[in-house]
C-alpha positions, 0 to 999 in steps of 0.5 A, spaced: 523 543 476 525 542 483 532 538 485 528 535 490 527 527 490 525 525 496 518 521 497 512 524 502 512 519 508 506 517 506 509 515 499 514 511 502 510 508 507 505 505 500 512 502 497 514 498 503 506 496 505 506 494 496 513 490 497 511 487 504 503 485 501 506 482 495 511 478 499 504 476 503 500 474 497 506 471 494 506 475 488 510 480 484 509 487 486 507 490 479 501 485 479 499 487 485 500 495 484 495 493 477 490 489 483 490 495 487 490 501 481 484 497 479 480 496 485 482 503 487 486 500 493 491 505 492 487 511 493 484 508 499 490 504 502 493 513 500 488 515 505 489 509 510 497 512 512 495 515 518 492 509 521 496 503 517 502 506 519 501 506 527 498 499 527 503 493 525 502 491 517 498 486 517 493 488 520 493 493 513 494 487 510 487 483 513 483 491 511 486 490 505 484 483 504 478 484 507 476 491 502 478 487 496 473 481 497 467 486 497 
């Protein structure tokens, strides 16, 4: 097993936007993370790294949002 623990820079770019958008939302973060499981947000919001990244976090947030509601 590798020693090394550190996450890709997408991974931690998913836990910050999860912490942020629960703060957002006025939730928890479990919750949230079972929300987007269940949705598949998170594969989606996986593959959105290279655009989410660059732009500011809430506009993540209203794509989000805006998938969500679909």
């Amino acid at each position: 097993m590798s020693g090394n623990k550190e996450l890709s820079a997408e991974m931690s770019f998913f836990v910050y936007l999860l912490e942020k958008y629960a703060e957002y939302k006025d939730s928890d973060v479990p919750q949230i993370l079972k929300r987007f499981d269940e949705s598949g947000m998170t594969e989606y919001i996986m593959q959105m790294y290279p655009m989410y990244h660059t732009e500011r976090i809430e506009n993540a947030f209203y794509d989000i949002d805006r998938k969500m509601r679909k």
